[in-house]
N, C-alpha and C positions, 0 to 999 in steps of 0.2 A: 079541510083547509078552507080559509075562507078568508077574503078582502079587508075585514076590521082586524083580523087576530093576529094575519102578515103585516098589518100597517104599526100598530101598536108593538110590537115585536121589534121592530125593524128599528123605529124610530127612537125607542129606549133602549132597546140595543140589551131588552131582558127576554130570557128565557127564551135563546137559542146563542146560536156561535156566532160569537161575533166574526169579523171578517179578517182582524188579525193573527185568530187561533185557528181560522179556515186557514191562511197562511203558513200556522206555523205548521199545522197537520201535514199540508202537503210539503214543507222543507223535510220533514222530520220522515218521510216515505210512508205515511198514512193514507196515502188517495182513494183504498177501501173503503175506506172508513168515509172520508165527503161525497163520495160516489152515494154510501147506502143513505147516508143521512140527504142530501140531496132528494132520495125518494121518498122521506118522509116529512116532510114540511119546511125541510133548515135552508131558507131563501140564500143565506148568504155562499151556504155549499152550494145550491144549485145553480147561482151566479155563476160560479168560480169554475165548477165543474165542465157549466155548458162552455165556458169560454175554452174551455184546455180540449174538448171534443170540437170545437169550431176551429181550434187552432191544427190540432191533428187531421183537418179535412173532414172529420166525420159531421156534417151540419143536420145532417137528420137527426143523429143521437140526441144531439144540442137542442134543438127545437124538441125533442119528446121531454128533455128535461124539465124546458120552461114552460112545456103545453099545461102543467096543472096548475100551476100558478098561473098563467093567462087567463084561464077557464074560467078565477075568481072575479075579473075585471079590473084587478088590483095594477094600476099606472106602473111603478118600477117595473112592474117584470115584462107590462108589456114594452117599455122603452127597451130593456135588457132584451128584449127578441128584435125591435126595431134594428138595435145599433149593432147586434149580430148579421142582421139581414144587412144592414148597410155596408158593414165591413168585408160581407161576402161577395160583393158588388149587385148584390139584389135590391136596388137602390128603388125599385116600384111598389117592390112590397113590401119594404120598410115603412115608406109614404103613408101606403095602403093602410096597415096596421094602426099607425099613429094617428091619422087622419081624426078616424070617430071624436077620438079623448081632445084633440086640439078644437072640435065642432063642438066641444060640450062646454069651453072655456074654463077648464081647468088651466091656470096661468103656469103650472109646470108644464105642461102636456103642450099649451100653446109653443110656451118658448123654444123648448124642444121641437117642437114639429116646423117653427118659423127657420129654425137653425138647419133644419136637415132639408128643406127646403133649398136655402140661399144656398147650400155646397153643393148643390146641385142646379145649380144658376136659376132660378128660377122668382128671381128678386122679384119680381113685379108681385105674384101673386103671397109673397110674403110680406108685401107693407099692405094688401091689400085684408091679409090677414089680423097684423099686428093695429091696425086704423084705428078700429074699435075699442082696443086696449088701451090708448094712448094717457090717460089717467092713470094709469098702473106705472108708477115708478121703474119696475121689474120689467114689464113688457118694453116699454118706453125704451130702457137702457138695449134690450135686442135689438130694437125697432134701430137705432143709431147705430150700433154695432154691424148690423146686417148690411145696412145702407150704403154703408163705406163701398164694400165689396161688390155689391149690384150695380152699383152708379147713382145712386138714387138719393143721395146726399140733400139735394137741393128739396126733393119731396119730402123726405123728413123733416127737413128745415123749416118748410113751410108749414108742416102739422106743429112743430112746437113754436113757433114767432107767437103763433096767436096767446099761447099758454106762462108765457113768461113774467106777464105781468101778474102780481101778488093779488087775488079776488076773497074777501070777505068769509071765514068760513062755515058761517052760518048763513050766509043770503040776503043778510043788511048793509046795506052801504056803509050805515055808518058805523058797523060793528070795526074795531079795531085789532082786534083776530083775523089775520091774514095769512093769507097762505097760498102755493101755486100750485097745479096740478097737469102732468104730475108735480110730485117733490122736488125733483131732479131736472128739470126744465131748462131753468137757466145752464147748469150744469152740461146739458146735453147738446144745447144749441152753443154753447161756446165751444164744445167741442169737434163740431162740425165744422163754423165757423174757421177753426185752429188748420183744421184737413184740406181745408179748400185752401190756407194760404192769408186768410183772413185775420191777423192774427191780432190787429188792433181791436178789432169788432171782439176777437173773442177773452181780451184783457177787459175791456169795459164790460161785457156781460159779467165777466167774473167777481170784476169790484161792485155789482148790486148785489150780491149773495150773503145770505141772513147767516148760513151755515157756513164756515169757510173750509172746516177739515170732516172726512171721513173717511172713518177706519185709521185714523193717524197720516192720513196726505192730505196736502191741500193742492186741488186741482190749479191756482195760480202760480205757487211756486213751482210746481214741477210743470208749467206752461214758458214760463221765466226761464228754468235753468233748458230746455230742450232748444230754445232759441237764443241762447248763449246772451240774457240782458241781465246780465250779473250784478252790474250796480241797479237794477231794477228791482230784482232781490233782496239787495241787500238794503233798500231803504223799507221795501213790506217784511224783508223777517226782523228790524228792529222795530215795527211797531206788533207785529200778529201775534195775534194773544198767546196761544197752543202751544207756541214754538216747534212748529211744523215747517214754515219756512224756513226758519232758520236751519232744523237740522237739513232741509233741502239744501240749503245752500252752504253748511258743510259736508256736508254727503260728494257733491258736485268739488267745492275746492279739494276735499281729499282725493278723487277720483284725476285729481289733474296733477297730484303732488304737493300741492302744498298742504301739509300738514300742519306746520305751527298756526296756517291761517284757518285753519278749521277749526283748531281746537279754541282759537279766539275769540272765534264765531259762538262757542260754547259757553264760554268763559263770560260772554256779556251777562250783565244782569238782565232777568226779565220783568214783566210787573204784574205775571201769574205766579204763584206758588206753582200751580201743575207745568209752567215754560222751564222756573229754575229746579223742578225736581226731575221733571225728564233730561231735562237740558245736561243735568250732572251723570246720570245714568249713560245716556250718549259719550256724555268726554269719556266717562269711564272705559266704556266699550271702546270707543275708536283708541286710546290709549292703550289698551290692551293688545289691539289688533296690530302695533305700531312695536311690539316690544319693550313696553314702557310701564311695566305690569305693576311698581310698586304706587308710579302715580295715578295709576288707574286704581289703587286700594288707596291710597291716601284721598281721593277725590267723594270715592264714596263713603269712608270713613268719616269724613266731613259733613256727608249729607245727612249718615243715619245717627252723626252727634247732635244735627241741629234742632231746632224746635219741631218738634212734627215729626220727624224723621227715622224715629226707631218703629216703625211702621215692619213687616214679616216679611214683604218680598224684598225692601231693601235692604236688611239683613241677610237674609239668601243671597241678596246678588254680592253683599261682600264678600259672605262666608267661602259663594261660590268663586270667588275671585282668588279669597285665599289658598282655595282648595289648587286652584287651576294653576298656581305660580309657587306650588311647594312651601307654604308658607300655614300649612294647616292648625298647626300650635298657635299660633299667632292668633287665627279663627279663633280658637277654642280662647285663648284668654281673654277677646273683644269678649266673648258670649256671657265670660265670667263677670266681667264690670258688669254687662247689663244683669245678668242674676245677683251681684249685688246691689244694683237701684232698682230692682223691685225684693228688699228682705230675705234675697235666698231663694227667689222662689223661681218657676222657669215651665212656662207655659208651654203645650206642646208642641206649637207651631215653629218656636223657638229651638223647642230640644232636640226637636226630628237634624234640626241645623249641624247641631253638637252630636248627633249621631256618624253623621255622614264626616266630620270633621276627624272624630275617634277613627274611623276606618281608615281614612287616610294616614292617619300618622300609627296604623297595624296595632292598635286597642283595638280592634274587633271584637274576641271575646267581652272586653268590659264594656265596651258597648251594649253586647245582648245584655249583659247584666243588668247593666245603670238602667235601659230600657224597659224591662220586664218591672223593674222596682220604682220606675215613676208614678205617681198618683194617676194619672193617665194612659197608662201602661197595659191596661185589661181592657179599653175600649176597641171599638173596630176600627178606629183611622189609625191606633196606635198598631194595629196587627200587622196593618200594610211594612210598616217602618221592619219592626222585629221582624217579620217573615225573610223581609230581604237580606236583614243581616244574618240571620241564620241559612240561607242560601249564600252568601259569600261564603259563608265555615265551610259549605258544604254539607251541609246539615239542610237539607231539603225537605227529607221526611218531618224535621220537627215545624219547620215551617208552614207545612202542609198539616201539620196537628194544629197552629196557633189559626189559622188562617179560619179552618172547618169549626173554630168555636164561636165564630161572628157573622154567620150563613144567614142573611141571602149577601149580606154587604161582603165587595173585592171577591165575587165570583169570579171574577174573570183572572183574574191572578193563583187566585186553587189554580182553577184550568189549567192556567197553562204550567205551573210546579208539577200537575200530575201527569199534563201532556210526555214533560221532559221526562218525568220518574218511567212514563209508559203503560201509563194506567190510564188508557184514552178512554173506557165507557165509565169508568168514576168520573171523567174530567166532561165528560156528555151529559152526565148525569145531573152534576153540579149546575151546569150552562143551563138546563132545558126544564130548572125548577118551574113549575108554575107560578106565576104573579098573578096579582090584583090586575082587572083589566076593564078600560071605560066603559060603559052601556050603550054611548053614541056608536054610531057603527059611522064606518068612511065612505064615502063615494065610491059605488063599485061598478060606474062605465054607464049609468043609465043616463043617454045623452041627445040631443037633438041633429034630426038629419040636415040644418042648414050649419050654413059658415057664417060667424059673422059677418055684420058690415058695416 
């Protein structure tokens, strides 16, 4: 066992059990079985296992578990013993543990070590830790998180004032590639700003912002609707590009009742293609959510008519529409016009659509059929599809025959067909194939005895 082989393993999630089929093992009354694989390299059983002996009182056992895997230097398992030790109220040598990998600036290891810190009051020497990081986007975002909680608001505040202004990012004044650092700077101090009560300070920070949405929210409107300045909103979600404010600010009118003003809210034009294609997707959903099922398929119906618009996921989310409001024929005849504007023909991304449509309306068998006999049909993404519908007939074993002819691709779905059939060492067997693996090897704990500063 060794540090590069667990990390690779873990992180592609090949060639061992993943952590969903460690789940289903133990629904299924298999905990032999995780127990022994546990002593042989399978990180995810030994996770799972140690927690279910930590939970039973037994914390020795639990700690022998994760003692081989610590032994590598490999970071998860030592955290995976930290957050045992912490949960067991051995909250020093949790510390202890963590400590080295957070002195080595590993920015996992840090932030986790910064976190287990502050729950343990001990704020001061967590910004003293996180200081140094303060370029780190990721550390950054702790660093303000933690802050709240310590009291320490106003020292944060004063590490990111200085970083807010956009600096050159090559080191020429007059280079015109700007940037802050961290990233999230402005971001962070307006968010403090917000906590303290500050709330104009932290609207004008947020109107210099190059970036306005991440991850699909934008930190101004959801500043906006939490301070109930509604018509504040509603003049930034009719210019904001994303249409992120906006759905903020139907999100907010329907969560007060009013409905037709939300869907309003949807209904404007925008002056992105990506405002008025999510924007339809959203009316869609909250129309759904509302009981209003057929105008929530007329509405996508519209989108994936339009130019641009017969795009695979919005098809999906018609098909799924259909599917969801008894209206599955209907599905299958939209799929038909598109199979007649492209000559007949019907790509898979499509037909997988027309599969799940069949089942609905109990063509199941002709589904397996139509499936097996598409031009597409013998590949390994097609296997996925047919496996499942021959596990709706109940027909699992043939499932398990289609599946095993496209090995190493959708090992993890054998597994778990063979888990249920009860064939757990085929289904071990399949999981724990050897793969190709990188030559670099990972950081395994060799680290320096200061703390930053």
């Amino acid at each position: 066992m060794d540090a590069a082989d667990l990390d690779y393993r873990v992180r592609t999630l090949s060639g061992c059990i993943p952590p969903l089929l460690v789940s289903r093992l133990l629904e299924l009354g298999h905990s032999a079985e995780v127990e022994f694989q546990a002593g042989c390299g399978e990180w995810f059983c030994a996770r799972e296992w140690a927690r279910l002996l930590g939970g039973q009182g037994r914390q020795a056992e639990a700690l022998e578990v994760l003692a081989p895997y610590v032994a590598t230097g490999w970071w998860p398992a030592v955290r995976a013993e930290a957050e045992l030790l912490e949960g067991w109220g051995r909250v020093e040598e949790a510390i202890e543990r963590a400590r080295p990998y957070a002195q080595a600036g590993d920015r996992l290891a840090l932030e986790f070590f910064a976190r287990l810190l502050a729950r343990h009051d001990r704020g001061v020497e967590t910004l003293t830790l996180l200081r140094a990081g303060i370029d780190d986007w990721f550390l950054a975002d702790c660093l303000v998180d933690i802050a709240e909680g310590a009291g320490l608001s106003e020292e944060a505040a004063a590490l990111l004032e200085g970083r807010v202004e956009a600096v050159p990012a090559c080191g020429d004044p007059d280079c015109d590639n700007r940037r802050t650092e961290p990233s999230n700077a402005v971001e962070l101090l307006a968010a403090i700003r917000e906590r303290q009560g500050r709330v104009e300070e932290a609207i004008a920070l947020l109107h210099t912002r190059t970036t306005t949405s991440v991850n699909g929210r934008d930190q101004l409107a959801d500043l906006l609707a939490r301070h109930d300045r509604i018509e504040e909103l509603r003049v930034y979600a009719a210019t904001e590009y994303h249409g992120h404010a906006a759905q903020r600010l139907a999100e907010v009118l329907e969560e007060r009742g009013d409905i037709e003003g939300a869907i309003d809210v949807y209904r404007q034009p925008g002056d992105s293609p990506a405002r008025r294609c999510h924007g339809a997707v959203f009316l869609s959903e909250l129309l759904a959510r509302h009981g209003r099922g057929d105008e929530a398929i007329e509405v996508m119906r519209t989108l994936a008519d339009s130019p641009g618009g017969e795009e695979d996921w919005i098809v999906n989310a018609l098909c799924t529409l259909y599917a969801d409001h008894g209206r599955a024929h209907d599905g299958l005849a939209y799929l038909d016009v598109l199979k007649a504007r492209h000559d007949g023909e019907e790509e898979w991304d499509f037909f997988r659509m027309r599969l799940r449509l069949m089942a609905e309306c109990g063509l199941l068998e002709e589904a397996i059929e139509q499936a097996r006999a598409h031009p597409e049909g013998d590949t390994w993404y097609a296997a996925w599809s047919v496996s499942d519908l021959l596990a709706k007939a109940g027909r699992t074993e043939e499932a398990v025959a289609v599946l095993e002819q496209h090995l190493p691709f959708n090992s993890a779905l054998l597994a778990r067909h063979l888990i249920d059939l009860g064939r757990i060492k085929d289904a071990v067997g399949v999981l724990q194939e050897p793969r190709t693996q990188p030559a670099e090897p990972v950081w395994t704990g060799t680290f320096s005895p200061e703390l930053p500063v």
